[in-house]
N, C-alpha and C positions, 0 to 999 in steps of 0.2 A: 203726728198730723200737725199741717199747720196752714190757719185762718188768714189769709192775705189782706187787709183793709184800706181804702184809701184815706185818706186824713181827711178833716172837715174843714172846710173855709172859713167857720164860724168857732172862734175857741172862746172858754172862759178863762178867764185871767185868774190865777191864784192871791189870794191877799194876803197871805202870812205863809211862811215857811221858808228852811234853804235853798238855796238856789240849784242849779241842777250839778248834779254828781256825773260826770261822763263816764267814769269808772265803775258807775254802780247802775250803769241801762246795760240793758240785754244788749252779747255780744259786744262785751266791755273792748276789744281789739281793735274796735272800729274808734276808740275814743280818739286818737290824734285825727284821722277825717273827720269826726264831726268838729272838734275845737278848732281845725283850721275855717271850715264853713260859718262857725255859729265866730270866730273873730274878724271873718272877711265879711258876714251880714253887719254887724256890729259898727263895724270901721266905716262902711259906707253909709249909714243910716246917723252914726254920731255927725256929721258933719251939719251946719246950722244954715248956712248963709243959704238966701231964696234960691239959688242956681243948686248950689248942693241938694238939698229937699227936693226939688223937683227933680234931678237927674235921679235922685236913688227914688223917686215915686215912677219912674221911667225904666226902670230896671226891675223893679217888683210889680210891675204892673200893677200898679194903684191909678184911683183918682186923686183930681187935686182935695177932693172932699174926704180920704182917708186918710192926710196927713198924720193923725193917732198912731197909727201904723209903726211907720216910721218911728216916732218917738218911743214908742213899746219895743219896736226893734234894740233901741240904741242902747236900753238895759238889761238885754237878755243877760248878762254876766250876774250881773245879782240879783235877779227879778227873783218872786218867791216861785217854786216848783212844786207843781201839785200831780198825783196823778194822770197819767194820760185818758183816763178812763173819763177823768172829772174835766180834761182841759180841750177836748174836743166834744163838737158839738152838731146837732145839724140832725136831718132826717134819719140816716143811719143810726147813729149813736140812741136815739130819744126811741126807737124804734126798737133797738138791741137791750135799751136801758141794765148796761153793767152793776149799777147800783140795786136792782131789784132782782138780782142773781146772789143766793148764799150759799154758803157751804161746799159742800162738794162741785156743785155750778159756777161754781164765781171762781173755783181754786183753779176749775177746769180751763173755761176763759183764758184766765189771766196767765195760763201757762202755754194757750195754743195760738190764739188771737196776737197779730202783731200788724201794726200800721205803719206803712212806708210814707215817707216825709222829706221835702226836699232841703229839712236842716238836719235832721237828726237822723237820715237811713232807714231806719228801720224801728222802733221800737214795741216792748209789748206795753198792755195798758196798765198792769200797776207802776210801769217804769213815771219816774217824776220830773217834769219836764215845765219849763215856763210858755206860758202864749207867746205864741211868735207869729209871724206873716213872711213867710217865704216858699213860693210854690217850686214846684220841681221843674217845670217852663225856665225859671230863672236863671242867666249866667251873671256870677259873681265878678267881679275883680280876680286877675292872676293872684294867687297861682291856683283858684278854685275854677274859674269858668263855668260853664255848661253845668248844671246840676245834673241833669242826665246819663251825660256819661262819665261824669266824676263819682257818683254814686254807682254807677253800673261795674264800674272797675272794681271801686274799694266794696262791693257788695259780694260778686261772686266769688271769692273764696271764701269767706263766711260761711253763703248759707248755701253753697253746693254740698258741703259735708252733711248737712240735715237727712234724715231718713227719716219717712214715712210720703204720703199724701198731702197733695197739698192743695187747697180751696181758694182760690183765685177768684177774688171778687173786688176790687183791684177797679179804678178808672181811667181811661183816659191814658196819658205819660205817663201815670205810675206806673204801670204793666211792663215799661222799658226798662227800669230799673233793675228787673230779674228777672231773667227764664226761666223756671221750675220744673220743666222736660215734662217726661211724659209720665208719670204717677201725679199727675194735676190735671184739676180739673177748673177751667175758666167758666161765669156764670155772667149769660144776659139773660135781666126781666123784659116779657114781655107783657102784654094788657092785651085780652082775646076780647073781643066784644064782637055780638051781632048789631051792624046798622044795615039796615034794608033788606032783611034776610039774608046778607051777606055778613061772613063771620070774616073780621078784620085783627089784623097783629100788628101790635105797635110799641116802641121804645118810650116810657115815658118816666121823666130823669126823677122828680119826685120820687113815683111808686114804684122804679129799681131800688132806691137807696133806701125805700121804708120793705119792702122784702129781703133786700140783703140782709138788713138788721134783725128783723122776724127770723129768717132763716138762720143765723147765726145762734141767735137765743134759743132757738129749737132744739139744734145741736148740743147746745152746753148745760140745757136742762137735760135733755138723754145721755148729755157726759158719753158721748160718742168714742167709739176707739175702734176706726177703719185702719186697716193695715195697706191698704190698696186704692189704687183710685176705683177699681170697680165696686169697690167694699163702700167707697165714700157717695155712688152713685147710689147702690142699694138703701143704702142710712138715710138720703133725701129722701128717696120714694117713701120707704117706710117711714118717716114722718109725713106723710100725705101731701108732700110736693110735688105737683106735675112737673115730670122732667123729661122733657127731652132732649135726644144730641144730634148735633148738625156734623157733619166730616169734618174730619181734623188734619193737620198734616202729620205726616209719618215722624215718631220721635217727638212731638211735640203733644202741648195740653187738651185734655179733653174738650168739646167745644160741647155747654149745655145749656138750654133754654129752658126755663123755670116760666112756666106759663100759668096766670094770675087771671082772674074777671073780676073780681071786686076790689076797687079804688079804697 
């Protein structure tokens, strides 16, 4: 089985340790794609003079107020690597809280759980990686371009070989990154509330990423072991998730609404 996660836009910065090992993150093959990305991020963001900065603040989608950014970018090569568990942050994560998982929970995690990233592919969260600012929207300088479909390529043969179930919770352009066919199951929250005697459903971007996170923890306290995506439907319910599925297309991932009333 394996936990699909999108990255967080908020990382903690590591303050001591080696810098990252591209040979030693999950699904080491991919190591010259990421070193070509994480030296074409690098190369662009070292540049100093006011037109430089601002083009590469124009390319990663920043403000003129995140120039830090940038500057953090410019030493990924030796920045310290911590944990991916410890260097993303944000509603999900503080929600899933990896650090207050042990034992057999945490082994679990950290062997199923993996977060797609538009510098480093794919990785799981003990893999050690430094804060970085580079979304998957982003195109690089040749010979990387387009992060979406530079990763799209170097991704599927990877992780087309995987077997089992796969839990897609996933935002936004990361989803583009890899199709997981049909032994996967995609997840939107939604919020049921009655206003006016009328009972309403609604997308709301918070309380999706703080139930992904719950639901994620859920599973790796039950140290889950679905064989099937119908197995991995059952395993939610019986953690007392309201699930439901909307049609899906033929060959492709399960479509399931995880339906929530309390914020």
């Amino acid at each position: 089985m394996l936990i699909l996660l999108p990255p967080s836009e908020g990382k903690t910065t590591a303050t001591t340790g080696d810098p990252v090992d591209h040979a030693a993150l999950w699904l080491p093959e991919l190591a010259t794609a990421r070193t070509r990305v994480l030296n074409r991020l690098v190369a662009l963001c070292k540049r100093t003079s006011e037109r430089s900065v601002t083009d590469s603040l124009t390319v990663l989608g920043l403000s003129a107020g995140q120039r830090d950014e940038i500057a953090r970018n410019a030493v990924l090569h030796t920045a310290p690597a911590a944990p991916a568990s410890e260097v993303y942050t944000g509603v999900l994560y503080e929600a899933l809280d990896p650090a207050g998982l042990t034992g057999e929970s945490r082994e679990w995690l950290d062997r199923t759980a993996v977060v797609f990233s538009g510098l480093w592919g794919a990785v799981r969260l003990g893999d050690r990686i430094p804060a970085y600012r580079c979304s998957i929207g982003v195109a690089l300088p040749a010979p990387v371009g387009g992060l979406t479909p530079y990763w799209k390529k170097a991704l599927k043969p990877a992780l087309d070989r995987l077997e089992g179930p796969v839990l897609d919770l996933r935002s936004g352009a990361y989803v583009a990154m890899w199709a997981p066919g049909a032994q996967s199951a995609q997840v939107r929250v939604l919020h049921e509330r009655t206003v006016g005697g009328v009972t309403k459903r609604s997308v709301v971007s918070h309380f999706n990423k703080a139930t992904k996170g719950r639901l994620v923890r859920a599973l790796a306290e039950d140290r889950a072991t679905p064989e099937t995506a119908n197995e991995l439907v059952t395993a939610l319910r019986d953690l007392k998730f309201a699930v439901e599925e909307r049609p899906a297309q033929q060959g492709g991932p399960r479509q399931l609404d995880i339906v929530v009333s309390d914020l």
